[in-house]
C-alpha positions in Angstrom: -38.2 20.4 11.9 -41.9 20.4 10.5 -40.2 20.9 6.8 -37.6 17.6 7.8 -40.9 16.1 8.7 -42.7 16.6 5.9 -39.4 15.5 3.5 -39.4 12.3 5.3 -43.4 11.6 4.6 -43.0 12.2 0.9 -39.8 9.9 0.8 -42.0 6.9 2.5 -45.3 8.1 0.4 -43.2 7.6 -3.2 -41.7 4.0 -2.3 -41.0 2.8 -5.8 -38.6 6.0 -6.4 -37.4 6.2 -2.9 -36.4 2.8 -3.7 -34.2 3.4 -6.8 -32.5 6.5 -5.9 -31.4 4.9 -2.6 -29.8 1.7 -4.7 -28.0 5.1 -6.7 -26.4 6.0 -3.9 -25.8 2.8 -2.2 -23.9 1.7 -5.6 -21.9 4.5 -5.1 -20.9 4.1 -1.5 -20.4 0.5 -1.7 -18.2 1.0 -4.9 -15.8 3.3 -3.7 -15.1 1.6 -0.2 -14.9 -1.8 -1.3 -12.2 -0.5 -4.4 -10.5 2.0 -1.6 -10.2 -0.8 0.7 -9.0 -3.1 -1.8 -6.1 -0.5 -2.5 -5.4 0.1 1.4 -4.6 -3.7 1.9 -2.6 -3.6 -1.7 -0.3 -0.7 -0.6 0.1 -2.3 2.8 1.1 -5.1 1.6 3.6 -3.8 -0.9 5.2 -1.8 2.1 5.3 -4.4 4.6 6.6 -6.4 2.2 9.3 -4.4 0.8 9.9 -3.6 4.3 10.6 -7.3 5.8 12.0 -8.6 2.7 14.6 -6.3 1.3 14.5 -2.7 3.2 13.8 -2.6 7.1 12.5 0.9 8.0 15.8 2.9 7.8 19.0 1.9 6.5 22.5 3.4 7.9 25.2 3.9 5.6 28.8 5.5 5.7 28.7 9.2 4.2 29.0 9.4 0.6 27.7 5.9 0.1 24.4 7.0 -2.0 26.1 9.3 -4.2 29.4 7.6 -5.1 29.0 4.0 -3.7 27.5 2.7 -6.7 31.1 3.3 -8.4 33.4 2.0 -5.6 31.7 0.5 -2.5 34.2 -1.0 -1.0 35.0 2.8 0.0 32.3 3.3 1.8 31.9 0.6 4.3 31.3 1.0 7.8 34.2 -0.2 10.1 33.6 -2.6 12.4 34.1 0.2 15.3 31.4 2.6 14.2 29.3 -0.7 13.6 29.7 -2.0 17.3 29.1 1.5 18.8 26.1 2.2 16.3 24.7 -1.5 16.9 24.5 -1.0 20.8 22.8 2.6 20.7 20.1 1.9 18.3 19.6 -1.4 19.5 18.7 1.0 23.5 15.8 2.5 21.6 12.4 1.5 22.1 10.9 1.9 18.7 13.6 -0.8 17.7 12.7 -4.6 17.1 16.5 -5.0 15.8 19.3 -4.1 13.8 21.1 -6.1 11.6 24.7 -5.4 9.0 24.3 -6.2 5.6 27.6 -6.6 3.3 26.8 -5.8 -0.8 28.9 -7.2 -3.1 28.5 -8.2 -7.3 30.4 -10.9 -8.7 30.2 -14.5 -10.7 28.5 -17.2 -9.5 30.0 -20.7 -11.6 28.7 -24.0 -11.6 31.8 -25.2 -13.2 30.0 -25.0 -16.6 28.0 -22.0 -16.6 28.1 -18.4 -15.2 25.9 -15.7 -14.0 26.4 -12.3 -12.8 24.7 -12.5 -9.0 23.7 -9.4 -6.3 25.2 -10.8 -3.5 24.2 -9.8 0.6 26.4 -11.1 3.3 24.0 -11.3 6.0 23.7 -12.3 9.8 21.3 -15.6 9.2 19.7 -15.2 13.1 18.5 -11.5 12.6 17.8 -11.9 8.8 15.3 -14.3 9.6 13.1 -11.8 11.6 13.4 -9.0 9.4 12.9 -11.0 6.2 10.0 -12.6 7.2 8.2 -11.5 3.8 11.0 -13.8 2.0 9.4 -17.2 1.4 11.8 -20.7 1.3 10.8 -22.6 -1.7 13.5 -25.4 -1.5 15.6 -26.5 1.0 16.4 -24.8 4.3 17.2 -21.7 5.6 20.7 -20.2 6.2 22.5 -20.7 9.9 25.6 -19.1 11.4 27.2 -22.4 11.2 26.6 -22.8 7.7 29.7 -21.2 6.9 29.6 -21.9 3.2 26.1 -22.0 2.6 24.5 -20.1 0.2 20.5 -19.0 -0.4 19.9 -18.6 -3.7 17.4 -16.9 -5.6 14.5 -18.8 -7.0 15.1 -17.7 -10.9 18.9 -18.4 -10.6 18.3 -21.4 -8.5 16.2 -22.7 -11.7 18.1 -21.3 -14.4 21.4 -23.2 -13.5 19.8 -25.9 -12.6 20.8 -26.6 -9.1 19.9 -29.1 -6.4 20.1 -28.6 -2.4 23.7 -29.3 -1.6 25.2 -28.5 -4.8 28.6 -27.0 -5.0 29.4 -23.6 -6.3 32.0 -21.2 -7.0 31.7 -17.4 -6.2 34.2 -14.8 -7.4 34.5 -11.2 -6.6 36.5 -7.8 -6.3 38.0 -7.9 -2.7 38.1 -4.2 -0.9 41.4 -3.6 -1.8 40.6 -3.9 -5.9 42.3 -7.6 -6.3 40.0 -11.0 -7.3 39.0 -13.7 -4.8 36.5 -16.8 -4.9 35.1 -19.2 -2.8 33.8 -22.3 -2.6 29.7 -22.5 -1.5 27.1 -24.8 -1.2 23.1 -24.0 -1.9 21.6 -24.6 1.5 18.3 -23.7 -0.2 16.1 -21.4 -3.1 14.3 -18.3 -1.8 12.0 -15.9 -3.3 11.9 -12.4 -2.5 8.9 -11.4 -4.6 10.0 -9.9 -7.3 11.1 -12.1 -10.2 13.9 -9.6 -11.8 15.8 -9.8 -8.0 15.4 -13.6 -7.7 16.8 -14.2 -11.4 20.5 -12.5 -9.4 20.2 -12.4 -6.2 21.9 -14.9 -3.5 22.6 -14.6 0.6 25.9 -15.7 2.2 26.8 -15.6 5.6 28.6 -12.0 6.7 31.2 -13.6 8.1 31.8 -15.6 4.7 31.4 -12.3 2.5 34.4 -10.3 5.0 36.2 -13.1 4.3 35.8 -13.0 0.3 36.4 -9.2 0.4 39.7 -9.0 2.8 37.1 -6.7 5.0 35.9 -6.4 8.8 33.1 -3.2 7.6 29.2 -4.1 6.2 27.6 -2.1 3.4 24.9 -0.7 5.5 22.7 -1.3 9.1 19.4 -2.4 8.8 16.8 -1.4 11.5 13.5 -2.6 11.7 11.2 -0.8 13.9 8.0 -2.3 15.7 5.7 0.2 13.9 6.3 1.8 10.5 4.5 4.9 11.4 7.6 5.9 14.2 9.9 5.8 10.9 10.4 9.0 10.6 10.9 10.3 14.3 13.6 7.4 14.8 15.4 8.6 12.0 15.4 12.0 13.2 16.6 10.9 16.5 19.5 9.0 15.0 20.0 11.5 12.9 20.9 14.4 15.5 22.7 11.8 18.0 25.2 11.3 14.9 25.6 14.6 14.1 26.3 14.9 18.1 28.8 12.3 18.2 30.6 13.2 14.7 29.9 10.3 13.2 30.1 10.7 9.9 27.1 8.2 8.8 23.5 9.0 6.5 20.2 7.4 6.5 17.6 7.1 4.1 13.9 5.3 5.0 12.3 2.7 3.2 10.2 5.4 1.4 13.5 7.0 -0.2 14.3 3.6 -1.1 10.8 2.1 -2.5 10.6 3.8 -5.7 8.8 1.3 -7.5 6.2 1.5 -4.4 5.3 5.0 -4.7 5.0 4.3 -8.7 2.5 1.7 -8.0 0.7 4.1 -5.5 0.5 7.1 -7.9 -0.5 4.6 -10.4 -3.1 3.1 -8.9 -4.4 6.4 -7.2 -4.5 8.4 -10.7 -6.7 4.5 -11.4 -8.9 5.1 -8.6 -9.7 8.9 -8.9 -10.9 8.4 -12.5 -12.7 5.4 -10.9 -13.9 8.0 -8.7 -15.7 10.2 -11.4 -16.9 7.4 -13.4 -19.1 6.4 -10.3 -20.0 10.0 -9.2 -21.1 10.8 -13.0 -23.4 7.3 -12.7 -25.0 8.3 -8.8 -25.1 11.8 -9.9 -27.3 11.3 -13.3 -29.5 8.5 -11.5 -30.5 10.7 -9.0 -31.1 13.6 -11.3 -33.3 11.6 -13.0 -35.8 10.2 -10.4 -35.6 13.9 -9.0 -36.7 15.5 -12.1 -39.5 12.6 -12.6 -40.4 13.7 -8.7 -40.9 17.1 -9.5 -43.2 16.2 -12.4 -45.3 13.9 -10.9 -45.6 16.4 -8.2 -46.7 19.5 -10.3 -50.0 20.0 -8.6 -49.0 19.3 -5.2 -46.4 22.0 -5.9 -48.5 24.5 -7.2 -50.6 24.2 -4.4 -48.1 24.6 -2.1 -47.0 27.6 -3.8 -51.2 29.3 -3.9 -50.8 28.9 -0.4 -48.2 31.2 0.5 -45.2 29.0 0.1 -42.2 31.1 -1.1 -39.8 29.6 -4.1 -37.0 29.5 -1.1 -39.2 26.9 0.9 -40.0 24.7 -2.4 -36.5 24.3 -2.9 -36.2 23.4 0.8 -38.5 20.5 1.0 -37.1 19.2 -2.2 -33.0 19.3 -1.1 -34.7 17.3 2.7 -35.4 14.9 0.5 -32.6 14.3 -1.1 -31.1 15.1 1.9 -32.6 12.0 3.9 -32.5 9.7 1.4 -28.9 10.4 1.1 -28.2 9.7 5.0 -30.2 6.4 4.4 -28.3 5.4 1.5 -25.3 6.5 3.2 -25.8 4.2 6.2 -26.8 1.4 4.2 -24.0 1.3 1.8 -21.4 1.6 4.4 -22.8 -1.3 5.9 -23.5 -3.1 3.5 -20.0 -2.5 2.2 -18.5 -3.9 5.2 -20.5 -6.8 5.5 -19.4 -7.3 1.6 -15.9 -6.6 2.4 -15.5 -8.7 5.6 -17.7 -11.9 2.9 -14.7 -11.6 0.5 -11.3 -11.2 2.5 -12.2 -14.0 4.6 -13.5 -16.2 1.5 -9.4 -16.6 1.2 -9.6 -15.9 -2.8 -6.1 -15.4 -4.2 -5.3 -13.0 -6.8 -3.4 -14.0 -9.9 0.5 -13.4 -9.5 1.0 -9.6 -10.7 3.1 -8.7 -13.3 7.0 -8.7 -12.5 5.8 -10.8 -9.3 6.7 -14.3 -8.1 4.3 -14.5 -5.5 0.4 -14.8 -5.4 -1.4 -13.0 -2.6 -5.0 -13.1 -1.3 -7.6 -10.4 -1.6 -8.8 -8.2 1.4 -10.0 -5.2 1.4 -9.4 -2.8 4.6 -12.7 -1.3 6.2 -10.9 1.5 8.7 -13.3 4.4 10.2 -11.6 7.1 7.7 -12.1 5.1 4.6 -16.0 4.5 6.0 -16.7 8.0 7.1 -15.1 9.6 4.2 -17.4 7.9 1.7 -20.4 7.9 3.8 -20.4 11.4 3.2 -19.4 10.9 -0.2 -22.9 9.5 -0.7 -24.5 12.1 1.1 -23.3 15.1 -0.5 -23.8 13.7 -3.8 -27.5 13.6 -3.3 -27.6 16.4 -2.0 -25.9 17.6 -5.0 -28.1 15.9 -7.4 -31.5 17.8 -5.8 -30.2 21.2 -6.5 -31.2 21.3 -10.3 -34.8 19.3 -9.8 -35.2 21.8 -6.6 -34.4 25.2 -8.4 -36.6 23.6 -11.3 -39.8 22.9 -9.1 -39.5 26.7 -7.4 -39.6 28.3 -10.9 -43.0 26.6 -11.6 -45.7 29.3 -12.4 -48.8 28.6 -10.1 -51.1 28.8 -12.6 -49.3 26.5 -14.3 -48.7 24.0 -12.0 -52.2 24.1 -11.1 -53.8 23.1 -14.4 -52.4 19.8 -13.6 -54.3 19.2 -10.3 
């Protein structure tokens, strides 16, 4: 206690250094939140938004549809009776906000003097317009169950043949039973999922529209959103042994089997962050170092007096790491405050960040501030002073008395 007591006096007594190793470690601490946070909110919003615009949490498809339905889909499409069975029992679970069919089909979208291969998704309009709610209208209106032949088109193919709301279109595609159909459709509206490459081929027709144009009652896949990503992967394991119970011979995959290019962006930007991480450890570390070192030689007298007085080497050390020690608490508490105060100044400012590459959609900064995040770094700046003391510390015990003494 009398040696914390001591540390704490010498802190106040040497202000001007006090002063500059505490913006050190404040640089640090505020640093590292404010980019962490800022990556939080990014990979949040990259899930929730692959989540509600393309996804859902889990998807439900029949066995053998992710290794061979690439090939031939229509073999692998859920009958309408597993579908109505399936529908009803996840639909009883609590974790469930809803669950919706989807019906996947590729084929030729015609203007009558232009063609483009399109991603089609027969879909029910009602309970697409909950899950999707990350997919943004940018012309006309959205898709209802009496719109029999309408059509949502994507933003980029909207644009590149030109179309207008209410024009007339002509879709083509393989039925299930290999033979050609088309038919006739009208663009209700343009939407935009997010990503540019999906929006330059992608289109949404009513499921009852797409069985039609396939000669099929069964959907490509369920959908299910949950009300909280985190129960993701104990629904799927409850589905997964009622199934198996049943004999139902179905397979799930989660959003994170399916967001591939979301946990590339995550790595990415975490390999970004940890070098980010040593950059700013390497600057706090050296700053400190260095007002340390200048401590210890100011202090040369007053060290080899403490020494001539029957302090050990141990006890030098000691005072030197309380120090550092209490500065780095105050630092500490400091930046994380003042990083949250920065960070709560720049989400709500409302600032947009420029559309990302591959994007079609800007987005507004904010940067998350949760206790983990806070804590985590807090301590961060602690240690790291800490740290830094150790080599000034050893340095002032190894000081010959005599020495030291000359200096007085």
């Amino acid at each position: 206690m009398l040696r914390l007591k001591l540390a704490l006096l010498n802190v106040l007594r040497n202000g001007r250094r006090s002063f500059i190793t505490l913006l050190a470690i404040q640089f640090g601490v505020i640093s590292l939140i404010l980019m962490g946070g800022f990556f939080a909110s990014m990979y949040e919003g990259m899930r929730e938004g692959v989540i509600r615009s393309q996804l859902g949490h889990i998807q439900i498809y029949q066995k053998g549809f992710n290794q061979f339905g690439n090939q031939e889909p229509e073999k692998y499409l859920i009958d309408a009776e597993v579908l109505q069975q399936v529908t009803g029992q996840i639909e009883a679970l609590e974790q469930v906000e809803l669950v919706t069919p989807r019906l996947n089909l590729t084929g030729l979208l015609t203007d009558g003097s232009k063609s483009l291969a399109v991603v089609v998704e027969g879909i029910d309009p009602e309970k697409e317009a909950l899950l999707s709610s990350a997919v943004k209208l940018t012309a006309g209106e959205d898709l209802f169950e009496e719109d029999i032949d309408g059509a949502l088109i994507g933003d980029g193919l909207f644009k590149s043949l030109n179309l207008e709301v209410g024009a007339s279109l002509t879709l083509m595609a393989t039925t299930a039973d290999g033979s050609f159909d088309a038919r006739d459709i009208t663009a209700t509206g343009a939407i935009s999922t997010g990503t540019r490459e999906v929006d330059n081929r992608f289109m949404r027709i009513n499921l009852k529209h797409a069985q039609e144009l396939m000669y099929t009652q069964g959907v490509t896949r369920l959908v299910v959103l949950l009300k909280e990503t985190q129960d993701t992967d104990a629904v799927m394991a409850q589905l997964n042994r009622a199934f198996k119970e049943q004999g139902l011979a179905l397979e799930l995959r989660s959003w994170s089997d399916l967001a591939d290019y979301y946990h590339e962006v995550v790595n990415l930007f975490d390999g970004i962050f940890s070098i980010v991480q040593l950059i700013v450890l390497a600057i706090v570390l050296l700053g400190i170092v260095n007002t340390m070192v200048m401590a210890v030689m100011e202090r040369t007298p007053e060290i080899g007096t403490i020494r001539a007085i029957g302090g050990t080497r141990g006890e030098v050390m000691k005072l030197f790491i309380s120090e550092a020690f209490i500065l780095g608490l105050i630092g500490s508490v400091l930046g994380v405050v003042f990083a949250v105060l920065l960070a709560q100044g720049i989400t709500g400012a409302g600032i947009m960040m420029p559309t990302p590459p591959g994007s079609s959609q800007t987005y507004p900064i904010r940067i998350f501030t949760d206790a983990d995040l806070l804590w985590k770094n807090g301590l961060f700046g602690l240690l790291i002073a800490v740290i830094s003391s150790i080599y000034p510390a050893v340095k002032a015990s190894r000081m010959v008395i005599i020495q030291a003494l000359r200096f007085a």
